[in-house]
C-alpha atoms as one frame of an Amber mdcrd trajectory, in Angstrom:
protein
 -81.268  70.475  -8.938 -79.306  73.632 -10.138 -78.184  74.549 -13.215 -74.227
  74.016 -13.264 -72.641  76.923 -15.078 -68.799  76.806 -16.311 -67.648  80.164
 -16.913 -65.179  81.234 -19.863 -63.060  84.352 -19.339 -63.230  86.338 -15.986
 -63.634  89.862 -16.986 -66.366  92.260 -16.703 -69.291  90.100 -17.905 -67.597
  86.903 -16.936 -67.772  88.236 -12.804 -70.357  90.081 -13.414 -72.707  86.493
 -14.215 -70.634  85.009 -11.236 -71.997  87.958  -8.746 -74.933  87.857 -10.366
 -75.478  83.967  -9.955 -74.538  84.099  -6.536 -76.779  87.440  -5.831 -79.882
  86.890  -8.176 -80.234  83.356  -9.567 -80.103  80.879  -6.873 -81.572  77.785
  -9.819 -77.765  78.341 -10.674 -74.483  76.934  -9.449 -70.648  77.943 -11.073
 -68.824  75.167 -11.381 -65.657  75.621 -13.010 -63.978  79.258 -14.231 -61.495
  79.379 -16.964 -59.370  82.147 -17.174 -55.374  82.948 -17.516 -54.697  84.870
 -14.833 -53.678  83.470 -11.764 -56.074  82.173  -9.237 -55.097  84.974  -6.484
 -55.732  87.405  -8.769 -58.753  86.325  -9.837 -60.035  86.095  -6.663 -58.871
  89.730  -5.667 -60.781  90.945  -8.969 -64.128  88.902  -8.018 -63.626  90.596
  -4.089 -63.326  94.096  -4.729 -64.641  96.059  -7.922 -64.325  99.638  -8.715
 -68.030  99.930 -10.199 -70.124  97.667  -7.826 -68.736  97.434  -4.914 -66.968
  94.301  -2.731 -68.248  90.983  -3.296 -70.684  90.009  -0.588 -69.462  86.897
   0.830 -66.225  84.869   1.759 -63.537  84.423  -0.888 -60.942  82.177  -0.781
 -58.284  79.988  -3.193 -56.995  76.860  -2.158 -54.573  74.938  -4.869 -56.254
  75.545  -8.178 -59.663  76.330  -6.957 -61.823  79.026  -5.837 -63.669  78.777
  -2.334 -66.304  81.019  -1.989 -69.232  81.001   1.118 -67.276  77.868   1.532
 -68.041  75.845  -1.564 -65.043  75.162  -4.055 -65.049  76.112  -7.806 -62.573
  74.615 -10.579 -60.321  76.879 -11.630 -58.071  76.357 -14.997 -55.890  78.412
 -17.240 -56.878  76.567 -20.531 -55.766  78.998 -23.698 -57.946  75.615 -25.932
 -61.642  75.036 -24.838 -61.064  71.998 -26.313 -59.284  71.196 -23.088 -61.166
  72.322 -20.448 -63.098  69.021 -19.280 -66.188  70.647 -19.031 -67.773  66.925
 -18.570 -65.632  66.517 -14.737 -68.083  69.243 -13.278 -70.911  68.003 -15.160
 -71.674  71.718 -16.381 -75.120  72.307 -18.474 -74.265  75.277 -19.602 -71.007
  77.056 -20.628 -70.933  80.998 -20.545 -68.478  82.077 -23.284 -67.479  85.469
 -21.528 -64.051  85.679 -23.372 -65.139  87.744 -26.408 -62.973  85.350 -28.726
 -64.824  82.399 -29.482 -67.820  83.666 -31.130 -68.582  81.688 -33.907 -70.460
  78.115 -33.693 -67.374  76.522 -35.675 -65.092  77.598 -32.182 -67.535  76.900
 -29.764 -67.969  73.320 -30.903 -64.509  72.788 -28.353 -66.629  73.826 -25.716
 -69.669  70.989 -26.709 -66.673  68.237 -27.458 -64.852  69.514 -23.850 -68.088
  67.659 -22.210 -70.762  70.946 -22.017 -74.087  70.694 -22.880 -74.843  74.240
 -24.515 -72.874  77.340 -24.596 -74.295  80.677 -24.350 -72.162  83.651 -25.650
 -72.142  86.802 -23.749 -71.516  89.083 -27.439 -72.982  89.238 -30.924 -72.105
  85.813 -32.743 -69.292  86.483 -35.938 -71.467  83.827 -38.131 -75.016  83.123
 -37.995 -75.069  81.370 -34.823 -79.016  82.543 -33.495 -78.605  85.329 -31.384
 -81.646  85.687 -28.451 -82.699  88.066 -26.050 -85.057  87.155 -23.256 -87.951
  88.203 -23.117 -88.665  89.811 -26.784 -87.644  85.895 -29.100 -86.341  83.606
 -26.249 -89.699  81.420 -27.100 -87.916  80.662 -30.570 -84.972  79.300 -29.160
 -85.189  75.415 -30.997 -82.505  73.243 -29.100 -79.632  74.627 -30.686 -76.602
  74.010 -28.324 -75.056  77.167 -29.125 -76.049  80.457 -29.094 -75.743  84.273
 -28.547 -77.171  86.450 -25.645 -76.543  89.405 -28.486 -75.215  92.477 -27.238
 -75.749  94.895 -24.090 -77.204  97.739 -26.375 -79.341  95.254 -27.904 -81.087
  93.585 -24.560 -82.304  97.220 -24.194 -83.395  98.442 -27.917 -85.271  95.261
 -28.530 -87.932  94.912 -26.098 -88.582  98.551 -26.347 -88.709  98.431 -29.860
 -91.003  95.231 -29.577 -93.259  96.900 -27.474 -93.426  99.814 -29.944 -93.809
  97.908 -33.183 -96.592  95.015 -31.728 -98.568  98.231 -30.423 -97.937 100.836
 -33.295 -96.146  99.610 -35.987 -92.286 100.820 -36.755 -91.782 102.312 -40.145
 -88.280 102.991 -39.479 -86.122 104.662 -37.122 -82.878 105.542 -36.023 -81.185
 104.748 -32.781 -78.173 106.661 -30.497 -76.756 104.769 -27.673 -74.554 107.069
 -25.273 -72.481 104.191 -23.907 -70.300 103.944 -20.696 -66.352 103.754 -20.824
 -65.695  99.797 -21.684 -62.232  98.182 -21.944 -62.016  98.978 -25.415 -61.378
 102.745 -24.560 -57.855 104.301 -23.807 -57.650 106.535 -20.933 -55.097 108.374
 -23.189 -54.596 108.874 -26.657 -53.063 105.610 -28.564 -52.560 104.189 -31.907
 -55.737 102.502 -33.224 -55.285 101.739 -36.734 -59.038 100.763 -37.610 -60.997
 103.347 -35.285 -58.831 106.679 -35.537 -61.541 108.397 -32.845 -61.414 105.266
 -30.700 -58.053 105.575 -30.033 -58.634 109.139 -28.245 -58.222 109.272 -24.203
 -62.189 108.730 -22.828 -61.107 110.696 -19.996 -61.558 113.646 -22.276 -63.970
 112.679 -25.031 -67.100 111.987 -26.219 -66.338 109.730 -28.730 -68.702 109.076
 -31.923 -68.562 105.068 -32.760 -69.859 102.627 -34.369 -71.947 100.267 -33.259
 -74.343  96.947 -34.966 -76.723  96.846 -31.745 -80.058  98.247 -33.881 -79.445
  96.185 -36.848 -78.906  93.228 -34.447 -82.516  94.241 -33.479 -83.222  92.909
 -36.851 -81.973  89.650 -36.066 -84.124  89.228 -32.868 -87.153  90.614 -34.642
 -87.362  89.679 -38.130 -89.859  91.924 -38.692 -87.960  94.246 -38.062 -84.896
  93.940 -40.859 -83.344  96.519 -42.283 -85.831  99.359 -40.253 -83.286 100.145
 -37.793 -79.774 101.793 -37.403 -78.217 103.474 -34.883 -74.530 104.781 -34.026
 -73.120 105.369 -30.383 -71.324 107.782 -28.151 -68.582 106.870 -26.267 -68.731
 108.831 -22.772 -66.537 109.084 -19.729 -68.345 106.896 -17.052 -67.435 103.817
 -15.550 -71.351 102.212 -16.202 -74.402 102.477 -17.353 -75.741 103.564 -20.917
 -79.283 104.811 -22.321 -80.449 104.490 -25.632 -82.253 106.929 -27.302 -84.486
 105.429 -30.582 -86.280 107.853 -32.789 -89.270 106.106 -34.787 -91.820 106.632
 -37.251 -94.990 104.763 -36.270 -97.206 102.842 -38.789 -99.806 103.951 -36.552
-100.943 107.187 -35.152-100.332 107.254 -30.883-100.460 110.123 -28.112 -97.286
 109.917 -26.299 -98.965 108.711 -23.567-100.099 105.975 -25.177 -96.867 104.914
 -25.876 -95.699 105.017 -22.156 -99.118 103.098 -21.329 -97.842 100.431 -23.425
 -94.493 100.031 -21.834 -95.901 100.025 -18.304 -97.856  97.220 -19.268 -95.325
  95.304 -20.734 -93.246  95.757 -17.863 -95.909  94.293 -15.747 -97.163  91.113
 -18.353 -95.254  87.671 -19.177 -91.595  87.234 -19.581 -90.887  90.301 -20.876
 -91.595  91.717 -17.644 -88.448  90.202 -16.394 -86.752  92.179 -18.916 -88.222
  95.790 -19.316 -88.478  98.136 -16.688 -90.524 101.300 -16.409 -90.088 104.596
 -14.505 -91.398 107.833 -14.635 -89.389 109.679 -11.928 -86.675 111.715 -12.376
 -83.834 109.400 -12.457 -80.546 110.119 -14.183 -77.430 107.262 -15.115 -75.990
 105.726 -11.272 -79.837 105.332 -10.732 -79.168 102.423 -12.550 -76.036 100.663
 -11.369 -76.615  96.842 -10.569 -79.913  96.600 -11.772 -81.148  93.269 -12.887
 -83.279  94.877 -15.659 -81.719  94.751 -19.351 -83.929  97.947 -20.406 -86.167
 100.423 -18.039 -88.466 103.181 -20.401 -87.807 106.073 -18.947 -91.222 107.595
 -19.618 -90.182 111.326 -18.462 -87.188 111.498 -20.810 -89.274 110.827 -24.378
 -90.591 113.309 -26.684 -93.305 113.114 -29.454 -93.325 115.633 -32.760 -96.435
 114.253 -33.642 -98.758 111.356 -33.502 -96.399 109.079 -35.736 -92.481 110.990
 -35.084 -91.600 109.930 -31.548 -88.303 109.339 -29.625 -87.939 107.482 -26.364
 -85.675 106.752 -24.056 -84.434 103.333 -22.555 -81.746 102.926 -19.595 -79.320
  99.954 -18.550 -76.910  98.940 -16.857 -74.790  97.665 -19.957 -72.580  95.209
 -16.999 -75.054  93.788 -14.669 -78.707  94.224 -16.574 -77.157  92.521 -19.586
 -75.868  89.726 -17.942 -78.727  89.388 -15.661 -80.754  88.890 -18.927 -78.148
  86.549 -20.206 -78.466  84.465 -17.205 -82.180  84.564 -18.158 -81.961  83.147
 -21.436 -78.986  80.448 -20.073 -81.758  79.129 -17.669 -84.141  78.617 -20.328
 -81.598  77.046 -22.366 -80.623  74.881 -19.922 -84.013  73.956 -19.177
């Protein structure tokens, strides 16, 4: 029996988990999409994207629904979850893909709507458990809603899991040069809060903030208050790559450390998660794949046996929500 997903918000992660559902994750089944744009539109969005290509397969709108490879999904324009019905498609699971409702106190509308859990695709606003597959998805206790965390975080965490159960993490310091995302401008505009974020990414590299390695503390406990990190804002369409600088607790040859994440990538759950390469790749290398973080063991450098810096891709679109579609299965289950 599949999974029956009800999507919230049709944007970039919201089609993304659609393509990827329909791609990648055949256990699951959309059901219902909630969005305020009109169903034409929507449909012309889900066909053709300017990142990963056309949709492969048949898509269609007839009344308020969307047909696609011939079976029909609910569509509404509901501004209240309270009112979306989520109990007439039966759904299990509710992706929150809207980047509004992300505190447990809104996402209750979803649960009294008629879904069973809601996952949200963004770091939770309260302390609604936040999970990423693969490095603390085995802690996950029942609770009917939750956070997939953030794209930068499905790719620091399992490297930095892999680093501290092996070698212990003093401390360290994280840099995430991050695709374009809809919060850029293409040209300069007022932004009150972030004066550099209002600067044209066309142009830019654009220092920002962002809570992804102190989210890692979340995840991993252990690891509170050991990890920062800022970002750089950079003019592509996808893909990012963290770069996390470390002291060890213990002593390790580089290659020791790239032994490690090989096999991790190859052992349990986390395999599904962490990639490893050691060719010479570079950022479109990347685009659409399923993986939430792939060591790149060529681009990592060691000062010593303790001071070391390595180097994680992903796809911060498709590998994140692949990941999130991860964790929603094992919710759901």
């Amino acid at each position: 029996m599949a999974i029956k997903v009800g999507i919230n918000g049709f944007g970039r992660i919201g089609r993304m988990a659609f393509r990827a559902i329909a791609k990648d994750f055949p256990e699951m089944e959309v059901v219902a999409i909630n969005d305020l744009l009109e169903p034409d539109y929507l449909a012309y969005m889900l066909k053709y994207d300017s990142v990963h290509g056309n949709f492969k397969g048949e898509v269609a709108v007839s009344g308020n629904n969307l047909v696609v490879n011939g079976k029909t999904i609910r569509l509404t324009a509901e501004r209240d979850p309270a009112n979306l019905k989520w109990n007439e498609v039966n759904a299990d699971i509710v992706l929150e893909c809207t980047g509004f409702f992300l505190t447990d106190e809104s996402c209750q509308a979803h649960i009294k709507a008629g879904a069973k859990k809601v996952v949200m695709s963004a770091p939770s606003k309260d302390k609604t458990p936040m999970f990423v597959y693969g490095v603390n998805h085995t802690t996950y206790a029942g609770q009917a809603i939750v956070s997939a965390a953030s794209c930068t975080t499905n790719c620091l965490a399992p490297v930095a899991k892999v680093l501290h159960d092996n070698f212990g993490i003093k401390r360290g310091l994280m840099t995430t040069v991050h695709a374009a995302t809809a919060t850029q401008k293409t040209v300069d505009g007022p932004s009150n809060k972030d004066w550099r974020g209002g600067r044209g990414i066309l142009e830019n590299i654009i220092p920002s903030s962002t809570g992804a390695a102190k989210a890692v503390g979340v995840v991993l406990p252990e690891l509170n208050g050991k990890l920062t990190g800022m970002a750089f804002r950079v003019p592509t369409s996808d893909v990012s790559v963290v770069d996390l600088t470390v002291e060890l607790n213990k002593e390790a040859k580089y290659e020791d450390i790239c032994a490690a994440m090989k096999k991790a990538s190859q052992t349990g759950d986390i395999s599904k998660t962490l990639g490893y390469t050691d060719e010479k790749v570079v950022s479109t290398d990347f685009r659409g794949c399923g993986y939430s973080s792939i060591f790149d063991a060529e681009a990592g450098i060691a000062l010593d046996g303790t001071f070391v810096k390595v180097v994680a891709w992903y796809d911060n679109e498709y590998g994140y929500t692949c990941n999130m579609l991860r964790f929603a299965q094992h919710v759901a289950k």
